[in-house]
C-alpha positions as CSV (number, residue, x, y, z in Angstrom):
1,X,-21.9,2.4,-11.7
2,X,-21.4,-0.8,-9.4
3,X,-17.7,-1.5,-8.5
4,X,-16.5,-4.6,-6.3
5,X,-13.2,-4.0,-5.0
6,X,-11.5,-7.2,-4.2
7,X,-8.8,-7.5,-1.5
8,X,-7.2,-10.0,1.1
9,X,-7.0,-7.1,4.1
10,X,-8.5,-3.5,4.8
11,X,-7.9,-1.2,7.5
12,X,-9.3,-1.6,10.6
13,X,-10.4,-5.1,10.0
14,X,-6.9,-6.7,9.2
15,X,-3.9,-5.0,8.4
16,X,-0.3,-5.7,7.3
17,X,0.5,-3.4,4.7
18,X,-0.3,-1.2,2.8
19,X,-3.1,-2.7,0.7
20,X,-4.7,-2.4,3.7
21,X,-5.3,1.0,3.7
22,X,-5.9,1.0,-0.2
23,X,-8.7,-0.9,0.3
24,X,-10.0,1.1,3.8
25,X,-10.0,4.0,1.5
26,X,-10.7,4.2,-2.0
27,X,-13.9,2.9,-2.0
28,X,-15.3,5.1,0.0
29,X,-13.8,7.8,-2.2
30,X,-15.4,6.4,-5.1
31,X,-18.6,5.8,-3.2
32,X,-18.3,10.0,-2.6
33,X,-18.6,10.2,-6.2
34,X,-21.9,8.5,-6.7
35,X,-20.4,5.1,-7.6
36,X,-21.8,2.1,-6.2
37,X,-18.5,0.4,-4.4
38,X,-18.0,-2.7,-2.5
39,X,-15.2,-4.7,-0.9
40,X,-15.2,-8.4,-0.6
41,X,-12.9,-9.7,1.4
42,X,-11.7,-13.0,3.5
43,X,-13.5,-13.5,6.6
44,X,-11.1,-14.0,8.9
45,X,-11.9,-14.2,12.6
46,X,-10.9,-10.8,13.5
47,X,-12.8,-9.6,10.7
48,X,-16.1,-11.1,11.9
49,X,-15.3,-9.5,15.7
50,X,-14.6,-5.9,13.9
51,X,-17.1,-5.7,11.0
52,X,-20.8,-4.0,11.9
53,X,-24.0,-5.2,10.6
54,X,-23.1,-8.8,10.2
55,X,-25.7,-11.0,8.3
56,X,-25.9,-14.3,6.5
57,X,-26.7,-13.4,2.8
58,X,-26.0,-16.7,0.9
59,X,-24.2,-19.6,0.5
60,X,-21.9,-20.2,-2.5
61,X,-21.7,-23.8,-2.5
62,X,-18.9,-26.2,-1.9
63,X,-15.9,-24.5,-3.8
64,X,-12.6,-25.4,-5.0
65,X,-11.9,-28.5,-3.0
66,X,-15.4,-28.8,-1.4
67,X,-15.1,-26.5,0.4
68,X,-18.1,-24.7,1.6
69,X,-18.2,-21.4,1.4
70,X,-20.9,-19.2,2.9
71,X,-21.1,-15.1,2.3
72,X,-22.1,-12.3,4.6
73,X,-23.4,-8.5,3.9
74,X,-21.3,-6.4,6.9
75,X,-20.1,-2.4,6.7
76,X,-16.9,-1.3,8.1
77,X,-17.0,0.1,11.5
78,X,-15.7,3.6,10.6
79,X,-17.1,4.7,7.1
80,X,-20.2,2.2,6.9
81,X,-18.7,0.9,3.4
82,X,-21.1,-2.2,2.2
83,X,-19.0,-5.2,2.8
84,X,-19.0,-9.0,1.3
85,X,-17.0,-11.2,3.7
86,X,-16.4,-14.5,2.5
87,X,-16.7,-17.2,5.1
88,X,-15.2,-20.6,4.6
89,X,-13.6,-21.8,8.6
90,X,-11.7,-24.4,6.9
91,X,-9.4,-21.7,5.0
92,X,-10.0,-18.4,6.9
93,X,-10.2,-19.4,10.6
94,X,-6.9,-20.2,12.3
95,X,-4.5,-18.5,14.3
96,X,-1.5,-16.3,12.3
97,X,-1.8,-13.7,10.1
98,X,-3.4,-13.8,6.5
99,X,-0.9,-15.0,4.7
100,X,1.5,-17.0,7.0
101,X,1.4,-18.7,10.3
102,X,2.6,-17.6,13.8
103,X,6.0,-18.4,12.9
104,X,6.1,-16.6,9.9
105,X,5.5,-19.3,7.4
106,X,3.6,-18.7,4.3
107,X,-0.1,-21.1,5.0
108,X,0.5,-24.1,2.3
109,X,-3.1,-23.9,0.8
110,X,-2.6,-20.3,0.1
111,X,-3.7,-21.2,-3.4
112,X,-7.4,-22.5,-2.0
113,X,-7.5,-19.7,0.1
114,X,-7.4,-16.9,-1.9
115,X,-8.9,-19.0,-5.3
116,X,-11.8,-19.2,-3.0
117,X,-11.6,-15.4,-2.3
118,X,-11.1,-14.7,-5.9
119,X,-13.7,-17.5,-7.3
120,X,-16.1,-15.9,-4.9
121,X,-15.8,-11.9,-6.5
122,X,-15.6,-13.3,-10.0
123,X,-19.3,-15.4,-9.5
124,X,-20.8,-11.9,-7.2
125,X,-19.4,-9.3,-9.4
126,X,-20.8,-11.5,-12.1
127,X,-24.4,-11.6,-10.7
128,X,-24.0,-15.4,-10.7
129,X,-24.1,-15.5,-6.6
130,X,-27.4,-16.0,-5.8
131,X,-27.3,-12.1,-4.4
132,X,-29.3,-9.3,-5.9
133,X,-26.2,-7.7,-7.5
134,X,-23.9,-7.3,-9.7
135,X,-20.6,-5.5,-10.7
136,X,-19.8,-3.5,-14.0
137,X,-16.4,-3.6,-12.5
138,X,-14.4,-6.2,-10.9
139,X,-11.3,-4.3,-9.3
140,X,-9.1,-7.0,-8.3
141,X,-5.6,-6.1,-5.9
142,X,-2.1,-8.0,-6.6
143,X,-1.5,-11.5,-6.3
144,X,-4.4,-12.8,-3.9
145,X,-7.2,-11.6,-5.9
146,X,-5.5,-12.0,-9.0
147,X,-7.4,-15.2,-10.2
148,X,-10.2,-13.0,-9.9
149,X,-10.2,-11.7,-13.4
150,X,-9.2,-15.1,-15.0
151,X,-12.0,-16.7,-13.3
152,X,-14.4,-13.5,-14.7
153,X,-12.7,-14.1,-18.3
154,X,-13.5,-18.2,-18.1
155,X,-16.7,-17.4,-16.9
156,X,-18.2,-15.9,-19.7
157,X,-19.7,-12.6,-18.4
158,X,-19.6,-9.8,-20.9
159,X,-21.3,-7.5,-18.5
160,X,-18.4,-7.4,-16.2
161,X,-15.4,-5.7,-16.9
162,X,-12.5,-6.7,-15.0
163,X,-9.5,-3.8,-13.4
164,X,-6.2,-5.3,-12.1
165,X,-4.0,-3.2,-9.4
166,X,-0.4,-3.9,-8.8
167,X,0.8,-3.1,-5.2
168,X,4.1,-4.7,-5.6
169,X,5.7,-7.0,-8.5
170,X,8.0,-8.3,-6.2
171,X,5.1,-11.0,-4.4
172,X,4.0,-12.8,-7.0
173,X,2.1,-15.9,-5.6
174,X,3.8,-18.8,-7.1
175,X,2.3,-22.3,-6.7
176,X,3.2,-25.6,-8.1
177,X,1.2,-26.9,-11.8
178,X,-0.4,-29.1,-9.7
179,X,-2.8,-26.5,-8.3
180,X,-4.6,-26.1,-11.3
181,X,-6.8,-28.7,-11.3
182,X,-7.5,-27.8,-7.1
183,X,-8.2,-24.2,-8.6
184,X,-10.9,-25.4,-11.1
185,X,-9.1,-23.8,-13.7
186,X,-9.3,-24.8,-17.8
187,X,-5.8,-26.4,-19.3
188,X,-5.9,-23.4,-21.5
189,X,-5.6,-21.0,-18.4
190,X,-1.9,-22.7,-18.0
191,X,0.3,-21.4,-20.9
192,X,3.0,-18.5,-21.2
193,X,-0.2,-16.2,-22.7
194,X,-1.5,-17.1,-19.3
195,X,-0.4,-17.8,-15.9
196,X,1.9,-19.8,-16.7
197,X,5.9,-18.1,-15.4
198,X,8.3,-20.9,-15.3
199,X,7.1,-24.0,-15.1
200,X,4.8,-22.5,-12.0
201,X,1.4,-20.8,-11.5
202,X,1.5,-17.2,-10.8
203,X,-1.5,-15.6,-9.2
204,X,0.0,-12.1,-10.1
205,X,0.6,-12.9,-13.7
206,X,-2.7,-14.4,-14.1
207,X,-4.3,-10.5,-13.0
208,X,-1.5,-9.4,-15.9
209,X,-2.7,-11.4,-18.5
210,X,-6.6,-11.6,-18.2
211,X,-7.5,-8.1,-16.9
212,X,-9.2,-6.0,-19.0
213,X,-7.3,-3.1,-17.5
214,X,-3.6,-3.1,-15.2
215,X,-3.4,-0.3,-13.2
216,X,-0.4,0.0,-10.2
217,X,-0.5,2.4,-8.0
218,X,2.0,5.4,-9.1
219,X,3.0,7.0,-12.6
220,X,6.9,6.2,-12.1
221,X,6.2,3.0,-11.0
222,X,4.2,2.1,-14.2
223,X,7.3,3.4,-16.1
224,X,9.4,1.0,-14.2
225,X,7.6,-2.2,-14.2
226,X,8.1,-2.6,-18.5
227,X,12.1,-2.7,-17.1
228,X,14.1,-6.1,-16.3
229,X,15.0,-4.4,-13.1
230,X,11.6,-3.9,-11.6
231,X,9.1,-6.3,-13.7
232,X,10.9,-9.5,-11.9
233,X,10.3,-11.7,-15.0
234,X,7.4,-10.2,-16.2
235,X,8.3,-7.0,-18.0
236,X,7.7,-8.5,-21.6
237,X,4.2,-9.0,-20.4
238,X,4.0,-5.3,-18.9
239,X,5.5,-3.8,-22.4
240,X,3.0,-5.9,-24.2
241,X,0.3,-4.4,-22.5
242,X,1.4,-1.2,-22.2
243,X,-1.8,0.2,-23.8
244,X,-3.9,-1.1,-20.8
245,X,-1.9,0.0,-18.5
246,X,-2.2,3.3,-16.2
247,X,-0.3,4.6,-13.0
248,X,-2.4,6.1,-10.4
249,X,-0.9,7.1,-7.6
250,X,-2.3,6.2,-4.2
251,X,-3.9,8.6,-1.8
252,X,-3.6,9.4,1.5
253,X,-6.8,9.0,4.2
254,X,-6.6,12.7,6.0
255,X,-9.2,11.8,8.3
256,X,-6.9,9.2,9.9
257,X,-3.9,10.9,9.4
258,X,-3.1,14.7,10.0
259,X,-1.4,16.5,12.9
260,X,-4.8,19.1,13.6
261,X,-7.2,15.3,14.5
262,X,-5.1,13.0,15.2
263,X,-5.7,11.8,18.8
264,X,-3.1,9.3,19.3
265,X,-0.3,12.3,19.1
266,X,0.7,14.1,22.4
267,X,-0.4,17.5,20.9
268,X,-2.4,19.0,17.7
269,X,-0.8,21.1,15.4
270,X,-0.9,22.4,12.1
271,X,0.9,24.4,9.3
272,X,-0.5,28.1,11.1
273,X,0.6,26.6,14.5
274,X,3.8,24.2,15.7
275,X,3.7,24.0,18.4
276,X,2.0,21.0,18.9
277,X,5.1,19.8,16.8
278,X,7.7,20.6,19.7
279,X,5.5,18.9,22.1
280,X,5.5,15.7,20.1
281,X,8.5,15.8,19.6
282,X,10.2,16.6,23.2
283,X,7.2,13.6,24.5
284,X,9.1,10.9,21.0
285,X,12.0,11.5,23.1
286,X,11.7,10.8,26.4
287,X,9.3,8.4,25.5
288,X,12.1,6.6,23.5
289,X,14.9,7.4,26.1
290,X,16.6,10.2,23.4
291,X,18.0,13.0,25.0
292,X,15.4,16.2,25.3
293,X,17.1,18.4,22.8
294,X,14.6,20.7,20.8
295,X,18.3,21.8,18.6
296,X,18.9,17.8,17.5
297,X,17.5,17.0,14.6
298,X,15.7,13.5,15.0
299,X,15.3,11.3,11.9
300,X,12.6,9.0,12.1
301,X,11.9,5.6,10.1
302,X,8.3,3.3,10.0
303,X,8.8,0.5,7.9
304,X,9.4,-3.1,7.3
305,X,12.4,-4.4,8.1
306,X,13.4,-5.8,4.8
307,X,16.3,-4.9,2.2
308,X,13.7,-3.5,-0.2
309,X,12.7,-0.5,2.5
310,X,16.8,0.0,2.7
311,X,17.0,-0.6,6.2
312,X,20.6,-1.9,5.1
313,X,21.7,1.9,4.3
314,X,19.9,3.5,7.2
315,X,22.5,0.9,9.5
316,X,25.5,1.9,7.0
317,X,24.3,5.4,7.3
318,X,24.0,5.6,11.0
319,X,27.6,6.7,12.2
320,X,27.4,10.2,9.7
321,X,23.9,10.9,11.0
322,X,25.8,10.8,14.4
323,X,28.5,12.4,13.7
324,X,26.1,15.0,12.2
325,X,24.3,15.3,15.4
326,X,21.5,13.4,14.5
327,X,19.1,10.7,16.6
328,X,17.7,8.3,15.2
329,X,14.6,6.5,15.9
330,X,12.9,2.8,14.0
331,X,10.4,1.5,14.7
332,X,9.8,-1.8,12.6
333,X,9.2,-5.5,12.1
334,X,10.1,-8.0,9.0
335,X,13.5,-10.4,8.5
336,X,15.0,-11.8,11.8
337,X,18.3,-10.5,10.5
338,X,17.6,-6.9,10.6
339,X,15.9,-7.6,13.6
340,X,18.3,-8.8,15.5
341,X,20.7,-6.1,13.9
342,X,18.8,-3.0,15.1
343,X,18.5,-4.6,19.0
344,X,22.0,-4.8,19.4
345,X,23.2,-1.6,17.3
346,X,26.8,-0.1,19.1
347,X,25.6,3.5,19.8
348,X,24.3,5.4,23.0
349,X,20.4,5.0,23.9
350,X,20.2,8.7,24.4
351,X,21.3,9.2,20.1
352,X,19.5,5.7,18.5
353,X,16.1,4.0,19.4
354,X,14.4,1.0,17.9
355,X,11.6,-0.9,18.4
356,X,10.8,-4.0,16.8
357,X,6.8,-4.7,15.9
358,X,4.6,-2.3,14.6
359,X,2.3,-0.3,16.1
360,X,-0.1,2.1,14.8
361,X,-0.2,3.9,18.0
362,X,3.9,4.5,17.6
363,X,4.0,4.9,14.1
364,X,1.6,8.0,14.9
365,X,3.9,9.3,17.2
366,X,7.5,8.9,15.4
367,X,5.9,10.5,12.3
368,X,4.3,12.9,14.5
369,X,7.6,13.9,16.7
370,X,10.2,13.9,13.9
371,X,11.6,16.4,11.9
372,X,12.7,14.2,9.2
373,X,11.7,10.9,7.6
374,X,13.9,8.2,6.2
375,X,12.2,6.7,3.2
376,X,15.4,5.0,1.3
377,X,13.7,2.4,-0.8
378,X,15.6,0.8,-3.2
379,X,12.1,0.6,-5.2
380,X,8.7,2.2,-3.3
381,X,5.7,1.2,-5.6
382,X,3.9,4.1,-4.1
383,X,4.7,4.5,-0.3
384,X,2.1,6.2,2.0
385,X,4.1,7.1,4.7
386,X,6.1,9.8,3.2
387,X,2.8,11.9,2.0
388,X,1.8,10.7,5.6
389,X,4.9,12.5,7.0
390,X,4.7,15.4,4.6
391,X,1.1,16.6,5.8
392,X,2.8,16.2,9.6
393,X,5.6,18.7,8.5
394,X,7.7,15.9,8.9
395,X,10.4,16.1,5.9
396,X,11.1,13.1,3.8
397,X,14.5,11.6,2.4
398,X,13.6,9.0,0.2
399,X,15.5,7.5,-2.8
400,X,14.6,8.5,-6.0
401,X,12.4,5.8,-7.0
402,X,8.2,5.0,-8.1
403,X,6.5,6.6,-5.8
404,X,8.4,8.5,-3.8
405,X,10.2,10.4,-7.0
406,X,6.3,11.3,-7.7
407,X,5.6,12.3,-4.3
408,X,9.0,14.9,-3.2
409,X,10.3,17.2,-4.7
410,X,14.0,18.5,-3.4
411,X,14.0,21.5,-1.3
412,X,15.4,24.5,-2.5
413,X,16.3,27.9,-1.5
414,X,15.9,30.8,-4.1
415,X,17.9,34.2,-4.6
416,X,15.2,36.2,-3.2
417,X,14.1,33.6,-0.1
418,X,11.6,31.9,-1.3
419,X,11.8,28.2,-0.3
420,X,10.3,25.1,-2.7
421,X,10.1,21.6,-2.4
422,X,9.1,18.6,0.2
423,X,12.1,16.6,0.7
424,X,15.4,15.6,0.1
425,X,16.1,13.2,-2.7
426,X,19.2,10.8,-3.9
427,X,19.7,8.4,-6.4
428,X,22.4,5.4,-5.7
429,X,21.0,3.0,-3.5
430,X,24.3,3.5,-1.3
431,X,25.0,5.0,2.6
432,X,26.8,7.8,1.6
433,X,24.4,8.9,-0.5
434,X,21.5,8.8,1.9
435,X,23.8,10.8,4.2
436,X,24.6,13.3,2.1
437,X,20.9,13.8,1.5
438,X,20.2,13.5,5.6
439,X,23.0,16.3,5.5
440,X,20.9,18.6,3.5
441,X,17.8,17.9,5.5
442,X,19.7,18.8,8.4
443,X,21.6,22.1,7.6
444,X,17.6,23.0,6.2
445,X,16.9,22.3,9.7
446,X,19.4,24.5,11.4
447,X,18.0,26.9,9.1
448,X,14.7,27.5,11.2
449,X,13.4,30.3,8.8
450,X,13.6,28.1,5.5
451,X,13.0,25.0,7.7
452,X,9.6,26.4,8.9
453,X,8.3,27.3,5.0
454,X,9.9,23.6,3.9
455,X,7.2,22.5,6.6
456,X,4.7,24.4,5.9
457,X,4.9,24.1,2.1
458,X,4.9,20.4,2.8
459,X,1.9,20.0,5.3
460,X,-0.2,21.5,2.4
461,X,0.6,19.1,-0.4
462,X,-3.0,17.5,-1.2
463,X,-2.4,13.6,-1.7
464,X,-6.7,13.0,-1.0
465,X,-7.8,10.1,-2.1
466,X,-10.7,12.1,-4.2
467,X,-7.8,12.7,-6.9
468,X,-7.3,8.8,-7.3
469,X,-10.8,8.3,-6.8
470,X,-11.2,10.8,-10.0
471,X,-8.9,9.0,-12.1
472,X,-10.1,5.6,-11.5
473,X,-13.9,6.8,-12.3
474,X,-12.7,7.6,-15.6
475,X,-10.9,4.3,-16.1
476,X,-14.4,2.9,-14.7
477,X,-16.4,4.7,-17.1
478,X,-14.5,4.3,-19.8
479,X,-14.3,0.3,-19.7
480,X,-17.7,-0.3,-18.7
481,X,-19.6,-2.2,-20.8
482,X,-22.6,0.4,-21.1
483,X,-19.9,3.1,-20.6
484,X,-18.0,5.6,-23.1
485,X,-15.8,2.8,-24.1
486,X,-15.4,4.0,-27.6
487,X,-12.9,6.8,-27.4
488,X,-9.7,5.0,-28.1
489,X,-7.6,8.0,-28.2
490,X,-8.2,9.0,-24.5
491,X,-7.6,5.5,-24.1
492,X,-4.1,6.0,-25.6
493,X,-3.5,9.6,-23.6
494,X,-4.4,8.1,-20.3
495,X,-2.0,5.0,-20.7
């Protein structure tokens, strides 16, 4: 089976979230299975200087706009994945990030940039490319590839089948009517059956609506997206849908990320063996100016400064972590607000610590050096970095939300001793109630018995990306057009 995974970033190449690492990993999880998978993807500049194997494959004509767009065969550096990199200087090459420019505002012909992106997948995965290929499946990822299946569906290309993942309902990719035409896109395309969501064109909605199958990226989180609260606007859609639509919940790359490899940790370690951990953890501190105190617990946070990652109740929270006899320790970049917040926070250097940017080399080493992880979401699609912290024996408190309610369990302690659980959980998206759950994490902690089989029992959870990769071959195989498509009662059970 041939699959093209579409996406706008992918670890190492480019990297701001984490689709990123979705699209590092999965295909080559599938591609373990025996399934033919390929990522296309921008070519930014960066991309170009990382990617091995470059070569000039074809040229897709002047696109959307007239703008010509060339296409390269590449592999990524690490796994040797086959990689499409779509080359067009006049979108793609220019200083910034992906999405916005160097002062954080969103590029205004993000709708050219990733139409051409998408328009580009639908026309290789539909063997219409000139290149000596095609795709059974079309796997296209949130917003920026989400004209990919609409272009597919206009297309005509009944040996195609089209997958649609949503990473986050909150970024929808809005743009004015007015695109339309620029996108190449039929009248029809443009109605509330469609992409249509207000009066505007949504790049998300149109993945929604002409996908043959949605998929997002946990089971909870599929639960909660057919709800006003979470489906921003688009819940009726969702519900509509629900048939087509699966949670599978994101996997974790273990070659990257546990405690026994990893290289950019002071010390290995591992669930037989901690104390690697108390190394890391006594180098975290002095590295971050916290006092050297083994007995203090140290609650760590990696995230994006933003409301949605509850970085508001980690600040409301601080003074009862304190009290507690907890440090604290962020590391993080996102709103100018927060920003500025967490540089001039009231408390001694030797009890809080923050740095603002991210860097993978840190975010290694706080997850690495902590004994807990603050994961207080007030809604986590999936979240990565609390399995991430789990398989460091690095215990989670996260808010009981998508993801993360699928990911922890709360610790407990039985009559006879035995201890169960990952994590520590809460519900109301309040300080107090994330303190009361860091209170429970650290009387565990004091406990160093029960603390050291909460650890243990967490660094062996198995989030491998060969469980998603299982699941979404069956999805595959199932909607393929020379595939067991006929069963519509497993259809039903896996929705």
């Amino acid at each position: 089976m041939r699959i093209l995974f579409a996406a706008s970033e992918a670890y190492p190449l480019i990297k701001t979230g984490g689709l990123a690492d979705v699209a590092a990993a999965l295909p080559v999880a599938l591609a373990a299975r025996g399934i033919d998978a390929r990522l296309i993807m921008p070519a930014y500049p960066q991309v170009f200087d990382t990617a091995k194997d470059v070569t000039y494959t074809a040229t897709l004509g002047e696109a959307l706009g007239g703008h010509l767009v060339r296409l390269f065969a590449a592999r990524m550096p690490t796994t040797g994945l086959p990689l499409y990199l779509v080359d067009c200087p006049a979108l793609y090459a220019r200083a910034g990030g992906p999405y916005t420019d160097d002062n954080g505002a969103d590029w205004p012909d993000n709708h050219l940039r990733f139409g051409v992106l998408s328009h580009a997948a639908a026309v290789i995965a539909a063997g219409s490319a000139g290149v000596p290929w095609r795709a059974d499946i079309l796997h296209a990822n949130d917003w920026q590839t989400g004209l990919a299946p609409a272009y597919l569906r206009f297309a005509g290309a009944p040996n195609t089948r089209s997958v649609f993942t949503i990473h986050n309902m909150r970024y929808q990719g809005l743009f004015p009517e007015s695109v339309l035409a620029e996108l190449e896109l039929p009248r029809i395309a443009f109605s509330m059956e469609g992409m249509e969501f207000h009066g505007q064109l949504s790049m998300l909605k149109a993945g929604l609506a002409f996908a043959d199958r949605i998929t997002t990226v946990s089971p909870t989180y599929a639960e909660e997206i057919k709800l006003a609260e979470f489906g921003y606007g688009m819940e009726g859609l969702l519900y509509a849908r629900r048939r087509d639509l699966t949670g599978v919940l994101n996997g974790v790359d273990y070659a990257a990320w546990s405690p026994q490899t990893d290289t950019l940790i002071s010390a290995p370690y591992s669930a037989s063996d901690l104390a690697g951990k108390a190394r890391c953890k006594a180098m975290l501190q002095s590295e971050l100016g916290l006092a050297t105190d083994a007995t203090a617990p140290l609650l760590a946070m990696v995230t994006r400064l933003t409301e949605q990652k509850g970085i508001d109740l980690v600040v409301g929270a601080l003074p009862r972590l304190l009290a507690n006899g907890a440090q604290v320790a962020i590391l993080g970049a996102g709103e100018a607000e927060w920003e500025r917040t967490l540089t001039s926070l009231p408390f001694a250097p030797g009890r809080v610590a923050t740095r603002i940017g991210y860097s993978e080399l840190l975010a290694h080493r706080f997850i690495a050096g902590a004994d807990l992880f603050l994961m207080p979401s007030r809604f986590e699609p999936c979240g990565l970095t609390q399995m991430y912290a789990m398989r460091y024996g690095t215990l989670p408190i996260v808010r009981r939300t998508g993801g993360l309610a699928d990911t922890v369990d709360e610790v407990r302690i039985l009559a006879n001793g035995t201890v169960t659980g990952t994590g520590f959980l809460f519900d109301a998206p309040e300080p107090d109630a994330l303190a009361e759950a860091a209170a429970r994490g650290m009387d565990l902690f004091a406990d160093k018995p029960s603390w050291r089989l909460a650890q243990r029992a967490a660094m062996q959870q198995d989030f491998s990306w060969a469980r998603a990769a299982e699941d979404f071959a069956w999805i595959y195989k199932v909607l393929a057009p020379h595939g067991e498509a006929g069963d519509d009662k497993m259809r039903g059970e896996a929705a």
